[in-house]
Each structure stands twice: as structure tokens, then as C-alpha cells.
C-alpha positions as CSV (number, residue, x, y, z in Angstrom):
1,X,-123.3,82.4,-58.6
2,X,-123.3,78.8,-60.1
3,X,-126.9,76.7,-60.7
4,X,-127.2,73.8,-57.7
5,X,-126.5,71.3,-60.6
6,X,-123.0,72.8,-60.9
7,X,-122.7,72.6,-57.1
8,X,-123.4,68.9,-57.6
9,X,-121.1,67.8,-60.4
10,X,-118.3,69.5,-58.1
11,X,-119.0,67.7,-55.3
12,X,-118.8,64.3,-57.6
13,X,-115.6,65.4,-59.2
14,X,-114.0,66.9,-56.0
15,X,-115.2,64.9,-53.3
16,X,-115.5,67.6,-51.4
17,X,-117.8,69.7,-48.7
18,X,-119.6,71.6,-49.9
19,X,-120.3,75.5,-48.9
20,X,-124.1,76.7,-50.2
21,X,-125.2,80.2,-50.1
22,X,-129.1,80.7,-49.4
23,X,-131.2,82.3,-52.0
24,X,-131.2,80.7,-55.2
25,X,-134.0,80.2,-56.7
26,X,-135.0,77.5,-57.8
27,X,-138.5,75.2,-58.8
28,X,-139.6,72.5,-56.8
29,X,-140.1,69.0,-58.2
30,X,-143.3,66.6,-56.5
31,X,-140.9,65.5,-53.8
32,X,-141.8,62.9,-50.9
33,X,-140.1,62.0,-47.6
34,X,-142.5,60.5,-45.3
35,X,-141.9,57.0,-46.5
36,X,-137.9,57.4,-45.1
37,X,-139.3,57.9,-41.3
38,X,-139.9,55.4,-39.3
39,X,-140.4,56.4,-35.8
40,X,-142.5,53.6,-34.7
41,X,-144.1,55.5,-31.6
42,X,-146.1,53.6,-28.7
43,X,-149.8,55.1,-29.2
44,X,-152.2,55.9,-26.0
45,X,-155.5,57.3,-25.4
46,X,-156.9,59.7,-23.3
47,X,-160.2,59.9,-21.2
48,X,-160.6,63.8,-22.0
49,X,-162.7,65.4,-24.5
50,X,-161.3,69.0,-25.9
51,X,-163.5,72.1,-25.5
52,X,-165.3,73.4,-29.1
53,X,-165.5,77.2,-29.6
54,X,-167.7,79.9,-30.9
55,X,-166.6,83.3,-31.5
56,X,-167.9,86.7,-31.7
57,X,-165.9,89.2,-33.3
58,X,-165.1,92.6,-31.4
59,X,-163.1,94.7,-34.1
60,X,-161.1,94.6,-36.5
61,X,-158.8,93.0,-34.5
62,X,-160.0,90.8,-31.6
63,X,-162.8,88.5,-30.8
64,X,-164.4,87.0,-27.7
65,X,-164.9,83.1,-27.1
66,X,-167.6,81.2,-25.6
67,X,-167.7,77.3,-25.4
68,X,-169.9,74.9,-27.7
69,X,-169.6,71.7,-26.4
70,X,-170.5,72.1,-22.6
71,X,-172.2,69.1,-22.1
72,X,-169.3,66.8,-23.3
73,X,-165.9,68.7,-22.6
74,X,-163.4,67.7,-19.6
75,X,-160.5,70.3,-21.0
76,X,-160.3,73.6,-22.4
77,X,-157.2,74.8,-24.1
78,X,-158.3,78.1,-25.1
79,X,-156.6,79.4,-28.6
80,X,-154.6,82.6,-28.5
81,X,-155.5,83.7,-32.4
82,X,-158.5,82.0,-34.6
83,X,-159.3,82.5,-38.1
84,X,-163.0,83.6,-39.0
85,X,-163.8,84.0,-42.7
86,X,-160.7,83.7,-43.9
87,X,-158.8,86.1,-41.6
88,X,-156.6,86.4,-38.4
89,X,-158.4,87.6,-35.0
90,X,-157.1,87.7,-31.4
91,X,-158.9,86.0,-28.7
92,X,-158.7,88.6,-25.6
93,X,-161.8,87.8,-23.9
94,X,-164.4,85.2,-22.6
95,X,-167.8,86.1,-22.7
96,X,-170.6,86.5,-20.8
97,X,-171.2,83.3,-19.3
98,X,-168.9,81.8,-21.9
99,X,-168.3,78.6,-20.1
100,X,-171.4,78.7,-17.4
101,X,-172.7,75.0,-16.3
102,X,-169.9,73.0,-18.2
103,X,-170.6,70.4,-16.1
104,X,-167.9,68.2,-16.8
105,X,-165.2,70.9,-17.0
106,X,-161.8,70.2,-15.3
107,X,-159.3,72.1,-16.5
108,X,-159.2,75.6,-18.1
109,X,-156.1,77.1,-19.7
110,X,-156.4,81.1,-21.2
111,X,-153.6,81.9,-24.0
112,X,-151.5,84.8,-23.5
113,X,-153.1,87.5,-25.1
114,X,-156.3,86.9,-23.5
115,X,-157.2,90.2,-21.5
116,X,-161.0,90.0,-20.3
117,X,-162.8,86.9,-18.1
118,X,-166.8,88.2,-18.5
119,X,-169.3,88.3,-15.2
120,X,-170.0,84.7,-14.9
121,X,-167.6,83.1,-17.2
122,X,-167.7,79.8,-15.4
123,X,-170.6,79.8,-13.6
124,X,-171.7,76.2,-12.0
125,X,-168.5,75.1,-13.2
126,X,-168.5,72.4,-10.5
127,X,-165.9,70.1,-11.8
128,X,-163.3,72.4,-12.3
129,X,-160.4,72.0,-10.7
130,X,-157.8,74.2,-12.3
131,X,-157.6,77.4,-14.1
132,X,-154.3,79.3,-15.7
133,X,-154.9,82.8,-15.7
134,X,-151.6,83.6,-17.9
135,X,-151.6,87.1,-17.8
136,X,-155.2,88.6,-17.5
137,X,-156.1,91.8,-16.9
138,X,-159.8,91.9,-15.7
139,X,-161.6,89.3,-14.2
140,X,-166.0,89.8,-13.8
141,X,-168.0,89.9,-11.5
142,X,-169.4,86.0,-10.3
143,X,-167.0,84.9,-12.4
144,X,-165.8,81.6,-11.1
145,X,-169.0,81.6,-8.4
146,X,-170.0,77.9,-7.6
147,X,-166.8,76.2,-8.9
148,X,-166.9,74.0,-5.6
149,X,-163.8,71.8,-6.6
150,X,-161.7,74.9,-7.5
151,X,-159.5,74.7,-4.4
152,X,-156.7,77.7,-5.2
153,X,-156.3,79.7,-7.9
154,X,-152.9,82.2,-8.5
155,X,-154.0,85.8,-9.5
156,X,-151.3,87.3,-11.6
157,X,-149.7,91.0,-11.1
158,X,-151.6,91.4,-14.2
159,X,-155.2,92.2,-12.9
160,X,-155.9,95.2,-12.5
161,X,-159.7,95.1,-12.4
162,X,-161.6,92.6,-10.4
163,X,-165.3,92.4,-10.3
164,X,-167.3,91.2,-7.5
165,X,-168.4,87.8,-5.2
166,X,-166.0,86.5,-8.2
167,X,-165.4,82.8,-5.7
168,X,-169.0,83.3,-4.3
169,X,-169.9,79.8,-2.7
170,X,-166.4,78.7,-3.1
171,X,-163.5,77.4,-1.0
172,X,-161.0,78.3,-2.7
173,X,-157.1,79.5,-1.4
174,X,-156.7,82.7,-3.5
175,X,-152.5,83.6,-4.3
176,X,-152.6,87.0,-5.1
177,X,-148.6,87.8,-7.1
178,X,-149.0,91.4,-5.6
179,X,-148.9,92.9,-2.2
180,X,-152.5,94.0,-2.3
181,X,-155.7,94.4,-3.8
182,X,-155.7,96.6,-6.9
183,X,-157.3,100.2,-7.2
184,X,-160.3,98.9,-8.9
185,X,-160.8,95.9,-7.1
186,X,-164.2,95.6,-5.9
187,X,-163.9,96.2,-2.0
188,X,-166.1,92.8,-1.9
189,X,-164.1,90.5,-5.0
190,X,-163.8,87.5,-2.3
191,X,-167.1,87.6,-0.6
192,X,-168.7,84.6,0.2
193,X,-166.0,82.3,-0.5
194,X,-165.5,80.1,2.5
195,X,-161.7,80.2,2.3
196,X,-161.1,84.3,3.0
197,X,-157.5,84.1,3.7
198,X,-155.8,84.9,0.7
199,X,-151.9,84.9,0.3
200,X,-150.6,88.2,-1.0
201,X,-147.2,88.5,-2.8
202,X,-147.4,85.0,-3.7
203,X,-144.8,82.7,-4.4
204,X,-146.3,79.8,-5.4
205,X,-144.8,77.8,-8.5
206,X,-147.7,76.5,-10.2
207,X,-147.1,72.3,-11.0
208,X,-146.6,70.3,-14.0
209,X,-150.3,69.5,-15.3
210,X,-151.2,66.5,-16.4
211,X,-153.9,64.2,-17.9
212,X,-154.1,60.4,-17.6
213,X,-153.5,57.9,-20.1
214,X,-155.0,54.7,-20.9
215,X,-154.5,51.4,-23.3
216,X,-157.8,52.2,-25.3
217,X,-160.2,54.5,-25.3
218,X,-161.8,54.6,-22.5
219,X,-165.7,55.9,-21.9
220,X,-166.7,57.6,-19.2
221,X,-168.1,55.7,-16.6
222,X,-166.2,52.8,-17.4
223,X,-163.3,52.7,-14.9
224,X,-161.6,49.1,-16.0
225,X,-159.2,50.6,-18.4
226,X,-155.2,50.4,-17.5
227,X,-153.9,53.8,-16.8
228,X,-150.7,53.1,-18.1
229,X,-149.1,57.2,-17.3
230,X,-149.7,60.4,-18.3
231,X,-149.2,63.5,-20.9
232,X,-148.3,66.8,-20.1
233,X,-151.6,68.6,-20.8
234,X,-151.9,71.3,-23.3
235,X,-151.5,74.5,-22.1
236,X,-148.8,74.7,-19.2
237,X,-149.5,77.1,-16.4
238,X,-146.0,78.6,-16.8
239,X,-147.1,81.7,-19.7
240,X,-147.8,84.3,-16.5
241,X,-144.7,86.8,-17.0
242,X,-144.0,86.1,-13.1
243,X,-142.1,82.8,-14.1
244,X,-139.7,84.8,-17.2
245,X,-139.0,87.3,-14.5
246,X,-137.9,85.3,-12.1
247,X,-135.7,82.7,-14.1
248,X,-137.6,79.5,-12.8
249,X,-135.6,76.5,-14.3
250,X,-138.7,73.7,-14.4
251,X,-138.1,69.9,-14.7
252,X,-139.9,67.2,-16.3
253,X,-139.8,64.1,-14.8
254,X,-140.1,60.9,-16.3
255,X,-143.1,60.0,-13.5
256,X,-146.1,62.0,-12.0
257,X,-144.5,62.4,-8.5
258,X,-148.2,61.8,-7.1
259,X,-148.5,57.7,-8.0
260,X,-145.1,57.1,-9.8
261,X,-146.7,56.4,-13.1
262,X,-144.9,57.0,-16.2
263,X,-145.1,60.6,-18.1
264,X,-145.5,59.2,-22.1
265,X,-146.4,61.9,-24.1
266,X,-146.1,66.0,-24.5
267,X,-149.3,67.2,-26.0
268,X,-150.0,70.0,-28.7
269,X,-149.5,73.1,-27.5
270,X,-148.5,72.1,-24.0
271,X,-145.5,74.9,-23.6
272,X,-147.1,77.3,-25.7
273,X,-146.4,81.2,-24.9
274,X,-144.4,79.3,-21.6
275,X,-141.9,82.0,-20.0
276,X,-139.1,80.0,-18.3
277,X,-135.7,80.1,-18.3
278,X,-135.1,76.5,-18.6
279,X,-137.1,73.6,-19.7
280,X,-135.6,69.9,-19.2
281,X,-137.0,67.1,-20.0
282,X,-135.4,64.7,-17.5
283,X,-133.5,61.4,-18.4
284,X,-135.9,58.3,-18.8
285,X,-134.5,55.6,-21.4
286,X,-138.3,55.2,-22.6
287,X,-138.8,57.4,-25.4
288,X,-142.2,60.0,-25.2
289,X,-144.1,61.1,-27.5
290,X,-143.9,64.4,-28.8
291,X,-147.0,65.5,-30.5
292,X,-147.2,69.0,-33.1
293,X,-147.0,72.5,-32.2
294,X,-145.9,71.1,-28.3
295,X,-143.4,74.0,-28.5
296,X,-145.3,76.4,-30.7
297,X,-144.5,80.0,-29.2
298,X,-142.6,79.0,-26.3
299,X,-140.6,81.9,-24.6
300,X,-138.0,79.3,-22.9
301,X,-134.8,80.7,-22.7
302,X,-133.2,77.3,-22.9
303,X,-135.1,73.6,-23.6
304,X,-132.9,70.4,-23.1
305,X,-135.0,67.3,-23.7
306,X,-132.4,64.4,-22.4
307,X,-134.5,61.6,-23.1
308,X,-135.1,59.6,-26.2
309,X,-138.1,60.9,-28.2
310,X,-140.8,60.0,-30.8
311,X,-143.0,62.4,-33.1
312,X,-146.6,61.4,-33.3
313,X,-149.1,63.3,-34.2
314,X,-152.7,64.0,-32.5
315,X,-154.4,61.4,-34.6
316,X,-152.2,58.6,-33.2
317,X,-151.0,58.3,-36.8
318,X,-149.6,60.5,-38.6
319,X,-145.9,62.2,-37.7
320,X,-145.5,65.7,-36.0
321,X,-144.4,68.8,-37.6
322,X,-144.0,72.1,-36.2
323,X,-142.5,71.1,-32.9
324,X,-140.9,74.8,-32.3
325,X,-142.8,76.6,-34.0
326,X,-142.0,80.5,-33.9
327,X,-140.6,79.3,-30.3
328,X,-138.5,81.9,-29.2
329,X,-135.9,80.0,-27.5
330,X,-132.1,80.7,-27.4
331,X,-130.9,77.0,-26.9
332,X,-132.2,73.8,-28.1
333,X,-130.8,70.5,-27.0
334,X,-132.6,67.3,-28.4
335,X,-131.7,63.7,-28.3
336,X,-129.7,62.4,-31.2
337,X,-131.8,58.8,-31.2
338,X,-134.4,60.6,-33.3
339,X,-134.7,59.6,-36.9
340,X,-133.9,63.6,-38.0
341,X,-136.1,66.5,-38.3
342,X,-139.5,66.4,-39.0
343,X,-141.2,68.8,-41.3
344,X,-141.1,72.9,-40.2
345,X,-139.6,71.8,-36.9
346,X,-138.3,74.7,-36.3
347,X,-140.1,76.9,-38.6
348,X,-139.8,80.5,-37.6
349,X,-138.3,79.8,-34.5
350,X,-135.9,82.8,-33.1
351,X,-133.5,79.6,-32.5
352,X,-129.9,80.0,-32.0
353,X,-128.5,76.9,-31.0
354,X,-129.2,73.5,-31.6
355,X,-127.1,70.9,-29.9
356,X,-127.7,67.0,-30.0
357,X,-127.0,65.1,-27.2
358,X,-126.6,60.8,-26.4
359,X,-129.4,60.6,-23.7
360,X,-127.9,59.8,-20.1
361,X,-128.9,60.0,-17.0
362,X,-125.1,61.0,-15.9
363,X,-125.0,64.6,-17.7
364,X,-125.3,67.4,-15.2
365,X,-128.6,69.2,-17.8
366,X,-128.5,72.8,-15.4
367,X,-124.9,73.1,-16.1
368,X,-124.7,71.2,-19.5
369,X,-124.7,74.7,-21.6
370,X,-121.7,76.2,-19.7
371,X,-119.6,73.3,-21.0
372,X,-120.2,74.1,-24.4
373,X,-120.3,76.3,-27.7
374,X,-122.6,78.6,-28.6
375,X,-121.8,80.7,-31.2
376,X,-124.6,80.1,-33.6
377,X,-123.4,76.9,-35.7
378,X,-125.5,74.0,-36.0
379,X,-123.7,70.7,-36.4
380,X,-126.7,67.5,-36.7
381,X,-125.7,64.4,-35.3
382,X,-123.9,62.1,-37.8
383,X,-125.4,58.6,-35.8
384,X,-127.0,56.5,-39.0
385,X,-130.7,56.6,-37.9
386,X,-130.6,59.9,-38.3
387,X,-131.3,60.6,-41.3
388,X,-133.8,62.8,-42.6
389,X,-134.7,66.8,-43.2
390,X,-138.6,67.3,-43.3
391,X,-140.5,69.8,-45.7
392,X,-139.1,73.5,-43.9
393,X,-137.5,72.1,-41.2
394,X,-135.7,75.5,-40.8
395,X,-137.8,78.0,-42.6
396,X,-136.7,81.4,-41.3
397,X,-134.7,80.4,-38.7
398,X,-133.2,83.6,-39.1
399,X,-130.4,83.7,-36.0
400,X,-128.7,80.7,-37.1
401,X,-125.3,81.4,-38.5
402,X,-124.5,78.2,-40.2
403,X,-125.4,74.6,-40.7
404,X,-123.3,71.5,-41.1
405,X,-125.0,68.6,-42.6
406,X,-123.2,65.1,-42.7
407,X,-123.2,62.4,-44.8
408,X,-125.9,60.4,-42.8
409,X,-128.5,62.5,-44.4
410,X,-129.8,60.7,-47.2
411,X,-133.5,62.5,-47.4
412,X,-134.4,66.3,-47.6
413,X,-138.0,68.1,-47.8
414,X,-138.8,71.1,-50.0
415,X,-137.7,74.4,-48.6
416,X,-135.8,73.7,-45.9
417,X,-133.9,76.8,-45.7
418,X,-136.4,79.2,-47.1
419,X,-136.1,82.2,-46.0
420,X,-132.7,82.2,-45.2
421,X,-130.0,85.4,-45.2
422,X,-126.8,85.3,-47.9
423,X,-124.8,85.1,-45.2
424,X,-126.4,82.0,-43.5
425,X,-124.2,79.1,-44.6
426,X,-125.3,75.6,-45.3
427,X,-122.0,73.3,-45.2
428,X,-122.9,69.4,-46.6
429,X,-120.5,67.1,-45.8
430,X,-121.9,64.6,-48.8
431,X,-125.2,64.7,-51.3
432,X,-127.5,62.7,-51.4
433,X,-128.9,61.3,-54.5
434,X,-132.8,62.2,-53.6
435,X,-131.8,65.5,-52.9
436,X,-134.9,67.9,-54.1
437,X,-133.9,70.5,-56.7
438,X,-136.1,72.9,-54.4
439,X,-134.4,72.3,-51.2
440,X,-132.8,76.0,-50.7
441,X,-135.3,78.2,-52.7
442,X,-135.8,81.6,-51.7
């Protein structure tokens, strides 16, 4: 197979497309893009402080989490996997009064793997307001006692072990996904919560979860700030298997239905380990912001984002990478107003399609994947502004068939096809002149 530099001088002489095979190797020069994107993105701040962790290993394999900053935190976004000296452990369960007395606590989202909440996880938790179970399988005894703002809660089909008094003092509507209480229930688990009717086969369709945004920071305590919208918050409730079993198709709409206000932003993490069938973000012509990982895991069987979009990272600063990473998503359809694709966008996603689409508010998004083809070729939009291939962007993107880039791309990142199969076929409708040598190593 011929060097990339004899790939080159036949494109000059021909003027041809050009075909590449993945897999040669090749070394990487000191290559930059960040100075050719300019997505100028609106910044905001929000009112929340994040939850800070401490861990105590279990095994070899898993650990248990507690929280560090209880005095401070509003939101806790609980990680799925965390490295401890230098290696990989599984969160699956909150302690022993893990999260007791965090007295500012709103919002509390638990990552897909975990499997344990400990006797009196949240304890005097009396801010808290809403809790995402995911898919846990035993929840302590007193575990959400005295949470007097906790007004439902949805028990997944998952639980199969539930302690005692666990809403003791509470009044809270309980949503139970099964029929009936579990074998090892306790016979007592909703004792002493003032609500005792409890909905069983449930239902309910958790909400959209949000968190307010502001034009500068804003202190708490000090209510004169503009609330200008909102951002989807981290951790959607949406990773409990009940929602991939039952195909839910979920909308985002451009305003929080409650005041109207505009939705700006999709935090980290926000769709993480999310099982629905559909995703769409609904047509607005102001763009939102995008920030890393916002995808990261997803198990969405389709995402359609018809809305103009910026990437802006978590520092207000910096662009977002990673936006699907390792999603496992079939069908990806993304605006083409973007500048191009930022660094390991879709790095080790189990992607299939990517379309690109004009925002509109005319195109039918539930029905826009029946009126087109998916057979595993990716075609990028050829509009000028985009025009840019980040560091990765498609590392081991593995069910991809083929690629077609146009002429409109005039900067590429290191590695962008790494990983790739022989058979994977990268199709580039002109070179660039900054073309990396490294672009397509193995």
C-alpha cells in the first residue's frame, strides 16, 4: 500500500477523490487546531455547587461513596466509575450515612451501576427535592428518613431489597414500577411517612430536570441576579431500564414549560447511561450550549438535535470534546451550523449514522429517519463554516462503514480515525494543505 505522501501527490496530479484505507502507520508531527474554531458561545452561570466525593474501596473491583462537601453542595451527580491510585473502580454503593445532614442538598442523581443505598444515606436531607434511583437494587433502612421536601420518589423494578421506616417523617408519593412489594421488603419500608398511598405498577414518566441560569454568578442569598433560562442538569432521570423497555421518545424543548424561560445549555454528563429510544432536541433558532461528555454513555437509540448548537466547555472557556463518548446510539442527527467536529466527539461511540441537518422548525424530527438512508455512510455537511476535524473525532467508531469528507474541510486533528477496520473507508473529496501526517495512524 502506497505512503500518504504518494496519496497526496496523486490527488495534486489527478484532481481526484481520494479513497484511504485505515491503518497505516504513521508518526505524528506537533499539530494544532484550536485556533481554526471559533464557536463564540453565550456563557452563563449557575447558582449550584457540585457534590465532592470520598471513597472507600470494597474489592478489587468496586467501591462505596460518601459526600465531602455537605455543608456547601446543592447537586450531586454521582460518578459511575472513579480512579483511586492510579486504577479503575466501580461505584455500586452509598455508604452509611453517606450524604446524612447535607443541608443544602437538592438534587441527587445515582449512575447506572450503582447497586446499594446504605441505612441512612440521606438522613436530614431536608432540601432535597429529587432523587434518580437508575436502577438500584437495595435501598437501607432510614434511608431517605426526614427528607421533608422529597415529595415522590419512582422505585424501579430493580429493588429487590428494601429496608425499613426508609420515608420515616416524610410526605412523600411513592411510584413503585412493580405490582407489589418485593419478597424482602420490610413489611414496615413506608412506615411513618405521612403520604401511605403508594402507586404500584407505576407509569409515571419522570420530567426533564433542570437547573436555573443566571448573568453572573450569583451567591446565595442574593436573589437580584437575572435568571436568564435554564440547563439540562447532569444526570437525566431517564437511565432506569423501564424507559429502553418501553421505547419512550422524550423531547427537549427550547423553554422550561413551568415559566417559559429559555433552555441554554446541556450540561456534562446530562444523558449519561440514558435508555430512550429517541432523544430530540426541539427546534429553537437560538443556539445552546453543549458542554463535554453531555452524551457520554448514552444508550439512546436515536438523538436528533434540530437546533443550532455551540461547544463550550465547563470552565466557560475552553471548547468541548467528548460529546458522545462511548454513546451507544444507532442514529445521530446534528445541526450543520456547527463549525465541525470537536476533538473525540464521537470517540468510541457504537455510532452508525450520522446525518446533518439545516435546523427548522418545519421538519417532522419523529418521522425524519424513515425518510432517509441509513446504511452506515457518513457524508459531513459541505456548508463553509464547517470546517474542522478535532484531535479523535472518530476514534473507534467501529460500526461506521465509510466516510466522505468534502472540500470545506481545511483543518484535521491527530488520530482521527484510529482505530479504524481496513475495510472502513475514508473518501476526501479535496486535501487540505494543514493536513497532519498522523491523521489515520493505527
Amino acid at each position: 500500500m502506497a505512503k500518504k505522501k504518494d496519496w497526496l501527490l496523486l490527488v495534486a496530479m489527478l484532481s481526484i477523490s481520494l479513497v484511504i484505507l485505515c491503518g497505516i502507520a504513521i508518526t505524528q508531527p506537533d499539530y494544532k487546531i484550536a485556533s481554526a474554531i471559533d464557536y463564540s458561545p453565550v456563557q452563563y452561570e449557575s447558582a449550584e455547587v457540585y457534590a465532592i466525593y470520598d471513597y472507600v474501596i470494597l474489592d478489587d473491583s468496586t467501591c462505596s461513596v460518601k459526600i465531602a462537601n455537605k455543608e456547601v453542595a446543592t447537586q450531586a451527580v454521582i460518578p459511575g466509575k472513579v480512579n483511586i491510585d492510579g486504577k479503575d473502580y466501580m461505584v455500586t454503593e452509598i455508604a452509611l450515612n453517606g450524604f446524612a445532614s447535607s443541608i443544602y442538598l437538592k438534587r441527587v442523581s445515582v449512575p447506572y451501576g450503582l447497586r446499594k443505598i446504605g441505612n441512612s444515606a440521606f438522613v436530614n436531607c431536608q432540601s432535597l427535592e429529587t432523587v434518580s434511583l437508575s436502577n438500584v437494587q437495595e435501598i437501607g433502612n432510614n434511608a431517605f428518613m426526614r427528607c421533608t421536601k422529597l415529595s415522590s420518589i419512582i422505585i424501579p423494578k430493580s429493588v429487590t431489597v428494601m429496608g425499613a421506616t426508609v420515608f420515616r417523617f416524610d410526605d412523600t408519593q411513592i411510584m413503585v414500577r412493580n405490582a407489589y412489594d418485593g419478597e424482602n421488603w420490610s413489611t414496615n419500608w413506608n412506615a411513618n411517612n405521612a403520604n401511605s398511598e403508594v402507586e404500584y405498577n407505576s407509569k409515571y414518566e419522570a420530567p426533564t430536570e433542570y437547573i436555573p441560569l443566571y448573568e453572573s454568578t450569583r451567591t446565595r442569598g442574593i436573589d437580584n441576579q437575572k435568571k436568564v433560562g435554564y440547563a439540562i442538569a447532569g444526570g437525566q432521570p431517564f437511565s432506569e431500564d423501564y424507559y429502553n423497555e418501553n421505547g419512550i421518545i422524550e423531547h427537549l424543548t427550547p423553554t422550561n414549560p413551568e415559566d417559559g424561560l429559555p433552555v441554554l445549555e446541556i450540561e456534562s454528563f446530562s444523558y449519561e447511561d440514558c435508555g430512550l429510544d429517541m432523544l430530540i432536541v426541539d427546534y429553537d433558532e437560538t443556539p445552546i450550549n453543549i458542554q463535554e461528555f453531555a452524551f457520554a454513555g448514552t444508550d439512546c437509540k436515536n438523538i436528533i438535535i434540530n437546533r443550532p448548537v455551540t461547544y463550550i466547555g465547563t470552565d466557560g472557556v475552553t471548547t468541548a470534546d467528548n460529546i458522545f463518548y462511548q454513546a451507544k446510539t444507532e442514529n445521530i442527527v446534528l445541526p450543520a451550523t456547527s463549525n465541525g467536529v470537536v476533538n473525540a466527539m464521537f470517540y468510541e461511540a457504537e455510532v452508525k449514522n450520522i446525518l446533518h441537518i439545516q435546523p427548522d422548525k418545519g421538519i417532522n424530527t419523529e418521522a425524519y429517519l424513515t425518510s432517509v438512508t441509513l446504511d452506515g455512510n457518513v457524508k459531513l455537511p459541505a456548508e463553509t463554516e464547517f470546517n474542522s476535524i478535532g484531535d479523535l473525532a472518530f476514534y473507534c467508531t467501529k460500526n461506521i462503514k465509510s466516510i466522505y469528507i468534502p472540500s470545506n474541510i481545511t483543518f484535521v486533528g491527530h488520530s482521527v480515525f484510529d482505530g479504524w477496520a481496513l475495510e472502513q473507508a475514508i473518501t476526501i473529496d479535496q486535501i487540505c494543505d494543514d493536513l497532519p501526517d498522523g491523521f489515520n495512524t493505527e
